[in-house]
PyMOL Python script that loads the backbone (N, CA, C, O; Angstrom):
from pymol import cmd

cmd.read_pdbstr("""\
ATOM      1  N   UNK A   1      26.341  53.951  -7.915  1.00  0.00           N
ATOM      2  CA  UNK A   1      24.977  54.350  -8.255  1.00  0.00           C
ATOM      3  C   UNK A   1      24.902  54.732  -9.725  1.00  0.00           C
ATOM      4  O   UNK A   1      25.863  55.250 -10.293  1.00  0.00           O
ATOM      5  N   UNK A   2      23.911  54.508 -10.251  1.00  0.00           N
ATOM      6  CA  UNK A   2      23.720  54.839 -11.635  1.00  0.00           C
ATOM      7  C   UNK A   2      23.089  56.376 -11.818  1.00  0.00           C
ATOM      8  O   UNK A   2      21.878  56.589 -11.758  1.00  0.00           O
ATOM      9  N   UNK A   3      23.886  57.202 -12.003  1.00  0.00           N
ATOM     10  CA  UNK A   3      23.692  58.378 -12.112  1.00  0.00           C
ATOM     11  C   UNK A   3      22.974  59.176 -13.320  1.00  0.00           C
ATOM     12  O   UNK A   3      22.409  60.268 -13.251  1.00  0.00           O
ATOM     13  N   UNK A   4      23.177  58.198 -14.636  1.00  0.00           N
ATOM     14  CA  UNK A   4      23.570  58.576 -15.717  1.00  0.00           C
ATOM     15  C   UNK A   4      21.879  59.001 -16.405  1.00  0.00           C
ATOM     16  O   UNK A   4      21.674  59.799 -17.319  1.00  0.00           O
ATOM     17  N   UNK A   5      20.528  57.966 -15.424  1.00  0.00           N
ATOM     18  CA  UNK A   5      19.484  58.403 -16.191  1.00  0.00           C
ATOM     19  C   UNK A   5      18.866  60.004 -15.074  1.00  0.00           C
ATOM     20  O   UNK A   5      17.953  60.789 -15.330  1.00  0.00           O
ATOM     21  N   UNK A   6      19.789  59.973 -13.899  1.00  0.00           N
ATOM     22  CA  UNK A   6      19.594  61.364 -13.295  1.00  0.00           C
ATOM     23  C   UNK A   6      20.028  62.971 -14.207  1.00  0.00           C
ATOM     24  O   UNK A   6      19.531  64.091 -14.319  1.00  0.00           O
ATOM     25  N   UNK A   7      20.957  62.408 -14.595  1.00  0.00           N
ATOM     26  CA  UNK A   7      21.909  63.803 -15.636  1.00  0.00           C
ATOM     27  C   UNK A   7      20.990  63.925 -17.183  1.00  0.00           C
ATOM     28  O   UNK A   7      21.008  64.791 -18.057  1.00  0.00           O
ATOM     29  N   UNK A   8      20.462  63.055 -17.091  1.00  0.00           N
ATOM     30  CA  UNK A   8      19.960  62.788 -18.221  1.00  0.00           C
ATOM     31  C   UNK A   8      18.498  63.429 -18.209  1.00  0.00           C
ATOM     32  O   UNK A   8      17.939  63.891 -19.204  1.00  0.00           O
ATOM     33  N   UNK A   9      18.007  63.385 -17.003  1.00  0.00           N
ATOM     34  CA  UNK A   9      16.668  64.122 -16.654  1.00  0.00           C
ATOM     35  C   UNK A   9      16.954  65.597 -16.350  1.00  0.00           C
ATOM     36  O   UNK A   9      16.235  66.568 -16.585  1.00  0.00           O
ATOM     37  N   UNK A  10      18.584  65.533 -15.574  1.00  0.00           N
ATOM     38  CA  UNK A  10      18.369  67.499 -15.000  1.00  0.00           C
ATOM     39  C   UNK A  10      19.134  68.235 -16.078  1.00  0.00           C
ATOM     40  O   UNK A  10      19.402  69.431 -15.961  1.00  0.00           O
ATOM     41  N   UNK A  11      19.492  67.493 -17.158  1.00  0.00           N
ATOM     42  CA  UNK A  11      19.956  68.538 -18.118  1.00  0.00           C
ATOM     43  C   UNK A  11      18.686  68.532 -19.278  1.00  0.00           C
ATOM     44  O   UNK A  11      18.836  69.583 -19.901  1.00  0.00           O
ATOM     45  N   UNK A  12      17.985  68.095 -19.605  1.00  0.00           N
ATOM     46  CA  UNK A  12      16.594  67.920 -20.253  1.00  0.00           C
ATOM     47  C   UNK A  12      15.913  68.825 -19.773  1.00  0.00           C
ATOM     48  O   UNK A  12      15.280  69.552 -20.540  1.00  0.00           O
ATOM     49  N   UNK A  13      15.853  69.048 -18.206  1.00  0.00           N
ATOM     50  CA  UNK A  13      14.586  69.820 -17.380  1.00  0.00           C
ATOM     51  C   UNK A  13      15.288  71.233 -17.539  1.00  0.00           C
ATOM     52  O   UNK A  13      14.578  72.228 -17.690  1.00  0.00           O
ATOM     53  N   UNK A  14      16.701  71.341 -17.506  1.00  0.00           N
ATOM     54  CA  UNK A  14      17.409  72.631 -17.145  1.00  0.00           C
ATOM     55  C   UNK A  14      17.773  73.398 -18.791  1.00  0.00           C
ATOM     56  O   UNK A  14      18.155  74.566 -18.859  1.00  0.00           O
ATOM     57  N   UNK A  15      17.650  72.845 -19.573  1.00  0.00           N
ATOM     58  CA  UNK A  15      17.966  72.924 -20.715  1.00  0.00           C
ATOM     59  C   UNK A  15      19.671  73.404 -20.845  1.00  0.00           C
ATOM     60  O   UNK A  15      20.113  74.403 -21.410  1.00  0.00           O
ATOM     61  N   UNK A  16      20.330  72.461 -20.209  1.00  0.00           N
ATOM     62  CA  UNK A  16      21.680  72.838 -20.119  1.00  0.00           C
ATOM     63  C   UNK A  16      22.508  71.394 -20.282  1.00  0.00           C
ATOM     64  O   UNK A  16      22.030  70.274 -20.105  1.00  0.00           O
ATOM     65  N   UNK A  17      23.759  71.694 -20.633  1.00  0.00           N
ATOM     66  CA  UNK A  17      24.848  70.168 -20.804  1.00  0.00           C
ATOM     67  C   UNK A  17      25.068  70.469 -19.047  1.00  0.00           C
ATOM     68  O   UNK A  17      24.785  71.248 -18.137  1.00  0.00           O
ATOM     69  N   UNK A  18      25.910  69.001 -19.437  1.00  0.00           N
ATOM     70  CA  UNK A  18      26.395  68.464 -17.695  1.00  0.00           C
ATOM     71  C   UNK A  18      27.131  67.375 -18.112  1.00  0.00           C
ATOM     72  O   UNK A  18      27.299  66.985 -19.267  1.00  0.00           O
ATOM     73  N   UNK A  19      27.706  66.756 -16.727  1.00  0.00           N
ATOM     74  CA  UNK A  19      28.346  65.751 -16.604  1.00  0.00           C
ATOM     75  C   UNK A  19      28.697  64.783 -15.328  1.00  0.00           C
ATOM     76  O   UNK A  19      27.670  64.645 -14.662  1.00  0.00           O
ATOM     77  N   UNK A  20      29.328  64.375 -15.005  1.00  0.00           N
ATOM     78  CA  UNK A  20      29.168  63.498 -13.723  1.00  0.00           C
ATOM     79  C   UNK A  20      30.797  63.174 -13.360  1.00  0.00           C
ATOM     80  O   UNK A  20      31.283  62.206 -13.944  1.00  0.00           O
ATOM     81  N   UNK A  21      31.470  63.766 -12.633  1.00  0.00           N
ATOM     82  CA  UNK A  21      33.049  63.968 -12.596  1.00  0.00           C
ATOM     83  C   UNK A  21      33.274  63.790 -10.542  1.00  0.00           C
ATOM     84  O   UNK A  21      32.867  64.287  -9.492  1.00  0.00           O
ATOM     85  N   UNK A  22      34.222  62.701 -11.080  1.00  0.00           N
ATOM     86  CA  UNK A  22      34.127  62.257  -9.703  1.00  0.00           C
ATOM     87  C   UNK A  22      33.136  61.790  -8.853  1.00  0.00           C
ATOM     88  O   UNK A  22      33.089  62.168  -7.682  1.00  0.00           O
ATOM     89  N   UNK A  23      32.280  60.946  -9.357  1.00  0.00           N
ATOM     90  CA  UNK A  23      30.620  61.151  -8.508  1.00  0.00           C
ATOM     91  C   UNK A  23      29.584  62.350  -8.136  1.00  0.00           C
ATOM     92  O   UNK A  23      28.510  62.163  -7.564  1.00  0.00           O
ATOM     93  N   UNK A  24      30.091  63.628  -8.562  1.00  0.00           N
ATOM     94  CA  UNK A  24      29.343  64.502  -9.231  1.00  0.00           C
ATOM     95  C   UNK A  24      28.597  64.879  -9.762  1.00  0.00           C
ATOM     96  O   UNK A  24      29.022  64.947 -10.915  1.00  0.00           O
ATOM     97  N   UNK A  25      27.606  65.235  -9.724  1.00  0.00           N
ATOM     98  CA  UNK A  25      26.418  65.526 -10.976  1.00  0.00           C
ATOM     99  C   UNK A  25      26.737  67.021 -11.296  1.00  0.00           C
ATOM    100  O   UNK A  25      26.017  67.749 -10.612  1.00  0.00           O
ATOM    101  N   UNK A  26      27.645  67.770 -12.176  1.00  0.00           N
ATOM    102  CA  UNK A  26      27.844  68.921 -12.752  1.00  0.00           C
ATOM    103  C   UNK A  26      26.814  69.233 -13.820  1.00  0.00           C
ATOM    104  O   UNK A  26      26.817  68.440 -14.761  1.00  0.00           O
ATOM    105  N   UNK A  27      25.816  70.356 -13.880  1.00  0.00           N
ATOM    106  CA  UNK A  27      25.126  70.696 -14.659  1.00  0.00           C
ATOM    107  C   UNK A  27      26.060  72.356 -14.865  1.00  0.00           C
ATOM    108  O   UNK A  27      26.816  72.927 -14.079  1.00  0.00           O
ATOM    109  N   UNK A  28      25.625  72.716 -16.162  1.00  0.00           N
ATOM    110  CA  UNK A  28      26.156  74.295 -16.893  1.00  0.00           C
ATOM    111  C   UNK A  28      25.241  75.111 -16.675  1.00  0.00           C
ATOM    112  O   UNK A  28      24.050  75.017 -16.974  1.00  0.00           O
ATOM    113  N   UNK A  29      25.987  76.233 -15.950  1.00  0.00           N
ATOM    114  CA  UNK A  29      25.152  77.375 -16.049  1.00  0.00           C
ATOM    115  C   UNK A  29      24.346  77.174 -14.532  1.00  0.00           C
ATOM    116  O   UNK A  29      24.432  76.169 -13.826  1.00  0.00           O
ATOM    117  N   UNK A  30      23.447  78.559 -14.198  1.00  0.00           N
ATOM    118  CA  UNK A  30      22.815  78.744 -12.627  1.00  0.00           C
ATOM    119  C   UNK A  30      21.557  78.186 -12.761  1.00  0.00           C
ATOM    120  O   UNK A  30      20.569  78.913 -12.858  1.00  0.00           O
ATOM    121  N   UNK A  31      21.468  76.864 -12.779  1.00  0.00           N
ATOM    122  CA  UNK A  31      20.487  75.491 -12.033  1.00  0.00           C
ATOM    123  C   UNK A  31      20.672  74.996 -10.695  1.00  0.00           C
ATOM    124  O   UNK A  31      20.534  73.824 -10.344  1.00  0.00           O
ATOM    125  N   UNK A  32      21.024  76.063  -9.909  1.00  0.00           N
ATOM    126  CA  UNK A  32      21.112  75.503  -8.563  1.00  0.00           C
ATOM    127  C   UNK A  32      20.321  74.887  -7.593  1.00  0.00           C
ATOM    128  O   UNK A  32      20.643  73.941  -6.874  1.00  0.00           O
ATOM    129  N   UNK A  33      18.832  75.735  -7.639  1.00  0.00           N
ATOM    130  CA  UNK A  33      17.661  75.556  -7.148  1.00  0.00           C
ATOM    131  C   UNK A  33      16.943  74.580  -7.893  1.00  0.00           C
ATOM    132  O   UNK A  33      16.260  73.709  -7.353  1.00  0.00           O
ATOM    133  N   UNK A  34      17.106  74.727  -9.323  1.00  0.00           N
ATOM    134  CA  UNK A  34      15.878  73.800 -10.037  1.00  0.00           C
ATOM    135  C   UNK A  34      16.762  72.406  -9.605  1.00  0.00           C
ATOM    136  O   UNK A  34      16.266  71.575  -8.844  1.00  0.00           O
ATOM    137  N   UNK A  35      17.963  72.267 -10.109  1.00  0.00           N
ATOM    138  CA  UNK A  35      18.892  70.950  -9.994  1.00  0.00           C
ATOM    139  C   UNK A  35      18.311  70.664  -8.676  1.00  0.00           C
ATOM    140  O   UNK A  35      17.275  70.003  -8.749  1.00  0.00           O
ATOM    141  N   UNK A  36      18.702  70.989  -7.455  1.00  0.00           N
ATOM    142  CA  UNK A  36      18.644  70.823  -5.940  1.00  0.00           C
ATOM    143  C   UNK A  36      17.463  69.989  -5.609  1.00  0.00           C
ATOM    144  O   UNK A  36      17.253  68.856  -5.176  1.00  0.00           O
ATOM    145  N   UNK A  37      16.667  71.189  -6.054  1.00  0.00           N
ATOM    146  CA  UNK A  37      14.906  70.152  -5.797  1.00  0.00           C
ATOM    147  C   UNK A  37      14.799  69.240  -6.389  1.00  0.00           C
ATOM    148  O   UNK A  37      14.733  68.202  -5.729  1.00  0.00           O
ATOM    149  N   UNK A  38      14.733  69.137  -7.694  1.00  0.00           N
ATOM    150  CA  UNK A  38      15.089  68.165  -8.433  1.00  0.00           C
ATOM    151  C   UNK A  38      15.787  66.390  -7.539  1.00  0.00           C
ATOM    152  O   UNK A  38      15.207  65.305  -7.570  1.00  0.00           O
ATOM    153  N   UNK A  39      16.365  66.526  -7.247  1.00  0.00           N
ATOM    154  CA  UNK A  39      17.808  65.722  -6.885  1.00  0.00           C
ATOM    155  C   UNK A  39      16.815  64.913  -5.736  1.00  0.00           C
ATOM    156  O   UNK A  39      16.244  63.823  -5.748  1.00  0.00           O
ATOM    157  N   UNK A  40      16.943  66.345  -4.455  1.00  0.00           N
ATOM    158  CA  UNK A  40      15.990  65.778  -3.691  1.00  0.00           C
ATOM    159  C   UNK A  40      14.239  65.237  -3.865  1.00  0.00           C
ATOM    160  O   UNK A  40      13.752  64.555  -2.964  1.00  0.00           O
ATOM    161  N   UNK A  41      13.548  65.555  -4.883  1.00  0.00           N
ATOM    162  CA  UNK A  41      12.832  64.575  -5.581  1.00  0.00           C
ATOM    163  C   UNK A  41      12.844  63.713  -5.613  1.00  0.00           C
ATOM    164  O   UNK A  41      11.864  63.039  -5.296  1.00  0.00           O
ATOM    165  N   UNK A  42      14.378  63.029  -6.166  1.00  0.00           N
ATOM    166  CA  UNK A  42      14.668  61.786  -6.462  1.00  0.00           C
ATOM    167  C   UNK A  42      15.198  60.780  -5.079  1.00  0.00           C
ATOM    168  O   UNK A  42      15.483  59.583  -5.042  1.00  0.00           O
ATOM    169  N   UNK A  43      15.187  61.615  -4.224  1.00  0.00           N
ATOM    170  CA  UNK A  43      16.120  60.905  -2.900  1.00  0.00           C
ATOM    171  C   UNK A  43      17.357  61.032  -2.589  1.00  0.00           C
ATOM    172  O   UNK A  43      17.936  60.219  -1.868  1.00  0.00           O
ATOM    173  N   UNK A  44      17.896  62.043  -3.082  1.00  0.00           N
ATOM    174  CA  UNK A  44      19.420  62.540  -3.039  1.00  0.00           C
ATOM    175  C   UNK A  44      19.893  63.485  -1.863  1.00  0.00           C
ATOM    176  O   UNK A  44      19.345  64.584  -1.953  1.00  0.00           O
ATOM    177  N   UNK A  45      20.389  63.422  -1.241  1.00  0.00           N
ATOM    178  CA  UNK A  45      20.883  64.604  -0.051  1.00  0.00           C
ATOM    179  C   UNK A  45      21.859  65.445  -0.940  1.00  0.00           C
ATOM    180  O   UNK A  45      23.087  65.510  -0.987  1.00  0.00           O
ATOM    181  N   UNK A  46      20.681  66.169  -1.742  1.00  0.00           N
ATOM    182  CA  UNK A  46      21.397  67.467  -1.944  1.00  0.00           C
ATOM    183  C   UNK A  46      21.840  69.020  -1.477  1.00  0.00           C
ATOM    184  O   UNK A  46      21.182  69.473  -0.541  1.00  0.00           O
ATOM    185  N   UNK A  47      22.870  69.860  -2.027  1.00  0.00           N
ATOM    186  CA  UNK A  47      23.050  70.164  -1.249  1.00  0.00           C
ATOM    187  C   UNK A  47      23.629  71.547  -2.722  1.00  0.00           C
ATOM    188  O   UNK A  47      23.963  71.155  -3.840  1.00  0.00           O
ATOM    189  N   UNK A  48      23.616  72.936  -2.366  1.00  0.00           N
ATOM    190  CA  UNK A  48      24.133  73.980  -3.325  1.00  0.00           C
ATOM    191  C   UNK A  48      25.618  73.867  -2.702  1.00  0.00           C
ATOM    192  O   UNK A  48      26.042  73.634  -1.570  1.00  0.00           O
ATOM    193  N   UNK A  49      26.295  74.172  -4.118  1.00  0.00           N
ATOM    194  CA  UNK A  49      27.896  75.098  -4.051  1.00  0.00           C
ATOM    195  C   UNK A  49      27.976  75.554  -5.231  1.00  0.00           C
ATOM    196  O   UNK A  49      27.326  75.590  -6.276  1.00  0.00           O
ATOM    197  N   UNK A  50      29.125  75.958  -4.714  1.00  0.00           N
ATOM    198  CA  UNK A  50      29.371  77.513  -5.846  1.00  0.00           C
ATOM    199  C   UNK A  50      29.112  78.502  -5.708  1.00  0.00           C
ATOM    200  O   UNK A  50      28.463  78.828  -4.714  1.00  0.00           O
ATOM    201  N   UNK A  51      29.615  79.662  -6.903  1.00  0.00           N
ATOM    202  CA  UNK A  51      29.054  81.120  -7.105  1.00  0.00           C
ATOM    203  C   UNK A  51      28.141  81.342  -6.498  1.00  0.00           C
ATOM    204  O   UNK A  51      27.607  82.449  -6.568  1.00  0.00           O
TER     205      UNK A  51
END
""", "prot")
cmd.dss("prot")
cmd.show_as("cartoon", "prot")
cmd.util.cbc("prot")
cmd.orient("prot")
């Protein structure tokens, strides 16, 4: 999947860097909720982890 114009939108919206590691979408910093909705917006079965 082409991830790259997704990271490209939730670090723009989040005002934070990120990256995509292992099929991953890693954003910096506590964007959990905005990322999440976000994601699922797009059609993603997202899902929180972490802290």
């Amino acid at each position: 999947m082409a991830f790259w114009p997704v990271l490209a939108n939730l670090k723009s919206s989040c005002g934070a860097g990120g990256t995509i590691n292992d099929g991953t979408i890693e954003i910096q910093g506590d964007h959990r909720e905005r990322a999440m909705l976000m994601l699922r917006d797009f059609g993603y079965p997202a899902e929180m982890s972490g802290g």
